[in-house]
Each structure stands twice: as C-alpha cells, then as structure tokens.
N, C-alpha and C positions, 0 to 999 in steps of 0.2 A: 815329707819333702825336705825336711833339715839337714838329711843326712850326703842331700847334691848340691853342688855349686851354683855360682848365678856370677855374672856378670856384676859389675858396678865401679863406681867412680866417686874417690874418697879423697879428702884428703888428713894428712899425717900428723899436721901442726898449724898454726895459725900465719896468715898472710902467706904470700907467694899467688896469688891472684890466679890465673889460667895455670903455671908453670906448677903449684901445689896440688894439682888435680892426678891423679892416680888412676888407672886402670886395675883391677888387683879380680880373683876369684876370690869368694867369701861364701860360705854357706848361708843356704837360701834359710833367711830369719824364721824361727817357733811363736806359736801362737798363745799370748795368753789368756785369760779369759776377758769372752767379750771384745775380742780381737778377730780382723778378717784379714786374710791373705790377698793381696792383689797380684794377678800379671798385670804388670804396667805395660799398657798401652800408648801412654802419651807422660809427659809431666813438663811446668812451667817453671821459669828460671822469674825468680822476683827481688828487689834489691834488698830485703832481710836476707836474701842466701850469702849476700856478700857482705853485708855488716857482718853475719855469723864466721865467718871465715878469718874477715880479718880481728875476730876478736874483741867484738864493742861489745858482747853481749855478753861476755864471758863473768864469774863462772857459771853461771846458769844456763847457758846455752852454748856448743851441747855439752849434754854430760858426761862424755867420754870421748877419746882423741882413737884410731880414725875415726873419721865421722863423715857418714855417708849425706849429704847435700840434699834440699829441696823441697819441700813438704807439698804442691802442687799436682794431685797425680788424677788420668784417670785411668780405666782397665776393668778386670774381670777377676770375680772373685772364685778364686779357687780350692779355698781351702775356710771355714769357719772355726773360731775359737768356744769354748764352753761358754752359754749364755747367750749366743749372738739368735736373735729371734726375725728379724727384719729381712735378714739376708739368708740367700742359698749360694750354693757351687752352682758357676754360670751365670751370678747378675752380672749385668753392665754396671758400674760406679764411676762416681765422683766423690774424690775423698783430702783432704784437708789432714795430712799425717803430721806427729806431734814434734814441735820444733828440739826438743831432747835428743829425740833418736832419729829424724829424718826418716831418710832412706830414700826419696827419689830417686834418683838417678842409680838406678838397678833396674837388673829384671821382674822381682819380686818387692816389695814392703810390705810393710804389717800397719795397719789403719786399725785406732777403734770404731765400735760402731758408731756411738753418738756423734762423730764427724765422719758419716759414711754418706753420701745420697744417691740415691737410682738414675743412673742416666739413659734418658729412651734413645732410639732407633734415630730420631731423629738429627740427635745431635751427639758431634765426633767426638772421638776420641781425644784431639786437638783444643775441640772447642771449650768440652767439658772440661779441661785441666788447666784452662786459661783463668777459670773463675773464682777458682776458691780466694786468696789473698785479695787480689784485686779488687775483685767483685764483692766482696764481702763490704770490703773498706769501702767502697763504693755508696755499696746499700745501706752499711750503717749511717756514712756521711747525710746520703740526700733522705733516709726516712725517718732516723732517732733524731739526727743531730737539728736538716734543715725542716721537718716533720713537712713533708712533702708528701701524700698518698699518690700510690701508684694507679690510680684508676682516674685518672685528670677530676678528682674533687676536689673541693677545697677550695680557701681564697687563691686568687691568681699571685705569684710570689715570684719577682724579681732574683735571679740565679747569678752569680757570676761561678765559671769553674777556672779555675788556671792550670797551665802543662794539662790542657784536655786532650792532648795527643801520647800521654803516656799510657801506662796499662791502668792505673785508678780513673784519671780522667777519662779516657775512653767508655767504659762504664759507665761513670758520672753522668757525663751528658744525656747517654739513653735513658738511665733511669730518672732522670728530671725530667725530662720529656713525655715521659708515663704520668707525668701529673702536671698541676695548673701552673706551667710555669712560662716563665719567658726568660730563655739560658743565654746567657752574655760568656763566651769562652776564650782564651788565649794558649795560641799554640804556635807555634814556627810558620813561615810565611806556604812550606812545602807541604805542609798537612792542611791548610785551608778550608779545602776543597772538602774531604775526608770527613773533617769534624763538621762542618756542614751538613755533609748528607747524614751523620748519624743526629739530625735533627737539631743542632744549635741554630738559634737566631741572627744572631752575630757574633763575627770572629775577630778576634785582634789578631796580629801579627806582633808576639811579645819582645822584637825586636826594634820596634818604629816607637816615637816620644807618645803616639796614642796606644801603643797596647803596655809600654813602661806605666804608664799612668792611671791603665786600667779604667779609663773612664767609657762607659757606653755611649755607640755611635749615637742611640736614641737619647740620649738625655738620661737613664734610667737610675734611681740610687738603686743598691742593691741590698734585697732582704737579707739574702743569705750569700756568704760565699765559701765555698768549695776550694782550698788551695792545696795542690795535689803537684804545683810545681817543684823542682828540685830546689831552685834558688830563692834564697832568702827576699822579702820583703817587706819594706819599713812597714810599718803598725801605720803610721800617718797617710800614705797611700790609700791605705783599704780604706782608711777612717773617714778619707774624705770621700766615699765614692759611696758609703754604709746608708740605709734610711736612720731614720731618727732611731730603730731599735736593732738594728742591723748586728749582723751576725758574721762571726768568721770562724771557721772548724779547719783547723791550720794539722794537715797530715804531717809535718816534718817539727822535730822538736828538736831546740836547740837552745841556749843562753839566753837569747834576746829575745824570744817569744815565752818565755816560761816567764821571765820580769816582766813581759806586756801582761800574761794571763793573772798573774799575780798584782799586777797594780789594778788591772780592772776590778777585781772581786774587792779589793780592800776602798777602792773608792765607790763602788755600786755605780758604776759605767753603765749605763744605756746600751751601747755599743758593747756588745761582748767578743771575747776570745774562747775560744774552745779548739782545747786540746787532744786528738783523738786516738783513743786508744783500744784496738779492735777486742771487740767481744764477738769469737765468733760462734756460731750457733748453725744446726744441720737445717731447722726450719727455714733460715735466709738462704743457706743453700740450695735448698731444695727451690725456691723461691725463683732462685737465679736460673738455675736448670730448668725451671715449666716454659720463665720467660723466653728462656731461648729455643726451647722448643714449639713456641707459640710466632716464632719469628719476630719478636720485641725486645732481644738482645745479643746482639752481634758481638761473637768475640774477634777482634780485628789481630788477625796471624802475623807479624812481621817477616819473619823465616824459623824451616822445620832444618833440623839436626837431627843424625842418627847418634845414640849413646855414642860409640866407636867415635865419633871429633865434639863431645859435650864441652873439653876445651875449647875449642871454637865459639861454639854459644855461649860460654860464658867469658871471653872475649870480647865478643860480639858487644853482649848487655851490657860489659863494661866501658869498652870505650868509644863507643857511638851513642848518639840518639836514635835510638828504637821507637819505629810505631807500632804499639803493640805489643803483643804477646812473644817468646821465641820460645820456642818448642824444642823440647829432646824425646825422641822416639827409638825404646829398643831396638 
C-alpha cells in the first residue's frame, strides 16, 4: 500500500492555528515491526494537538516538520507489521498513535500494537476515538491518583471534579460514579443539565460567587479533587474546601502550581498537590472500551467534521467552549 497516496492534513511549521493546516497527498505510511495499519474511521481533536502546533513541546515533539496532527483514532486494521500477534486484517480498533509521528488526520496511520484495543460492534467509530487521551487522563485521575474502584467498593469518598463539561471532565464524572462516591462538579450554567444526568450530584455553575468558591451545596469537604478546568485556581480555594487529608490532582501545569506542589512536599502538608502526568497503558484502554460497551461510559459528541473542513474542527476546539468531543471523519 506505500506505493498509493492517501489523503491528509499537515501542517509546515509551527503556529498559524486553523490557517497552518494543509490539504496535501502523501503516501499511505510503511509498517514496521510490531506495527498495524489503520483505515481511519473516526479521530479526536484534544488540546495537546494544539500545544504541538504551536510549539510548546518542541524539540521533542514532533520529530520532524510536516507533521501530520492527532493521535486519537479509531478504524480498521488493514494491513499488520512483523510481530503483531493480537491483531488481524479486519479488526475494529481503538488506538492511541505515538505523539512523534502522529498521523490522525489522514486516511490511513500507523499505530503500534501495545497502544492498539478491539473495539466491538457495539461501539462507533465516533465513540471509540473520543477515548483514548481523555479517557485515559480521566481513568488515571479518578483510579491511581483518587484510588476510587470502579465497582462502587470501597470507603464512600467525597469528589469534587471542575470544567466537568470538558472532554477529561466528561469522563471523570462517570468514572467516579462507578464507585463509592458522592461527585461535586463545576461547569458553565448551559451544561447543567448534561453533567447531571451523566450522574453528578451537584453542579455549580463556575460562573456565580458559589461555584468561584467551589464550595458544596451540601456542606461536603472534599477528599479528592479532579481539576480538569482550563483556568487557573488559587491553591487557597481548594484548600479551604479539602478534608483534613484532602487531595488535588491538578491536570494543567503551570508556575503557580508546580511552587504550590513543591512547597507541599518540602513542608509534609496533609493536604496534598498532585501533578498529573499521563502514563498511558492498552489495559485502561481496553477498560474504557468494555465500559462503553457495557453502557457505563458515554462519550458525549459535540460535532462530527469531514477531513475535507478539519480546519473547521480545529477552529471550532479552539475558539469556543466545546461540550465534548469534536470528531474528523474521512
């Protein structure tokens, strides 16, 4: 297949946001070992595509300019590399391709296997390609960090999540909800409703002096919190709403939070900081894909795009608040 074209959407050099995105014909990428071919079916746009673009990540990511966007895909595998055991021509997948070389937003990519998982019948093409970053980040948040079990064991544990209407938080909430918990979330006054029915208990509105404040309508401190929001928040906020061992697993790293994680370790704080930095693994995947397939994880679609306006969608991610996922479909 190396030797036909494919379709894809690249861009040349760093920043230029929508306007740096490329149409181009590129030959359909070689397999090496231990490697599977996908036709891509679906793939998600997540806001590492756009750090990578403009450059925060550089030089380590990607390793070479053009650079095909994305890592979110799912599809069909068409083709196998030497060594791949798991897989045939003709699985369904969900795959997590490597932030180096990309390739979403194409016809075809090249996924290894160790980030490959089986996606059944039951669940789309859409759904399955919503999971991998998100979902991952999600899973690692509420089961390593807030050690939360999925099967409602365990002591009952006080949750707060924030930006629960984004694509981590979306997540979040259902997989807290899988175990003993009672979820405190904040999200825009327009998702309310939304993040409700995927099982929170109460919702702020992060807009009003009670969801800035973060405090639970029930009185509740919180054991753990989940912050998945875009925007910054003082250390003192969370501090005062924390139980006496209270926890916060802070998704976004920046100046002020790395000096709060660092003072807590050097004073032996009660009250910790945790910094999260995804380890991702085909087991949590696979994890993610049963539960969806078992109807215990929703992935919530904002809007689908054909590659042909992926400008668009990445538009879109950038300069709105999205609920959800936004999808590009060959």
């Amino acid at each position: 297949m190396a030797a036909k074209l494919m379709h894809a959407v690249q861009y040349k050099s760093y920043g230029g946001g929508p306007s740096g995105l490329k149409h181009v014909e590129i030959p359909i990428p070689t397999l090496k070992k231990d490697e599977v071919l996908l036709k891509i079916e679906a793939a998600s746009l997540n806001p590492s595509d756009f750090k990578i673009q403009k450059g925060l990540v550089r030089p380590f990511v990607p390793r070479k300019l053009p650079y095909t966007p994305v890592t979110d895909v799912a599809g069909e595998i068409v083709e196998v590399g030497q060594g791949v055991k798991k897989f045939k021509v003709g699985d369904k997948v969900v795959a997590l391709l490597s932030f180096g070389n990309a390739g979403g937003l194409a016809e075809f990519a090249v996924a290894k296997e160790k980030l490959v998982v089986a996606r059944p019948p039951e669940v789309s093409a859409a759904e399955g390609a919503g999971l991998p970053m998100a979902g991952l980040t999600a899973h690692q948040a509420v089961t390593k960090d807030a050690r939360i079990k999925l099967d409602e064991t365990g002591q009952l544990k006080n949750i707060l999540i924030t930006g629960a209407a984004g694509g981590v938080g979306l997540y979040a909430v259902q997989l807290a909800k899988l175990g003993n918990t009672h979820v405190t979330a904040t999200c825009g006054a327009r998702n309310i409703e939304l993040v409700k029915s995927l099982g929170a208990d109460e919702v702020l509105d992060y807009k009003t002096p009670e969801g800035a404040s973060l405090k639970s309508p029930s009185g509740r401190k919180y054991d753990v919190v989940i912050h998945s929001a875009s925007s910054a928040i003082p250390w003192s906020v969370f501090e005062a709403n924390l139980s006496a061992r209270g926890k916060v697993t802070d998704l976004t790293i920046g100046a002020s939070n790395l000096f709060t994680f660092v003072l807590k370790k050097i004073t032996f704080s009660k009250k910790k900081l945790v910094l999260l930095a995804i380890s991702a693994k085909a087991e949590n995947l696979d994890c993610l894909v049963k539960l969806a397939k078992e109807g215990k994880l929703k992935t919530v679609i904002d809007s689908n795009y054909p590659l042909s306006k992926a400008e668009d969608a990445w538009a879109k991610r950038i300069n709105t608040q999205c609920t959800g996922k936004i999808i590009v479909e060959p």
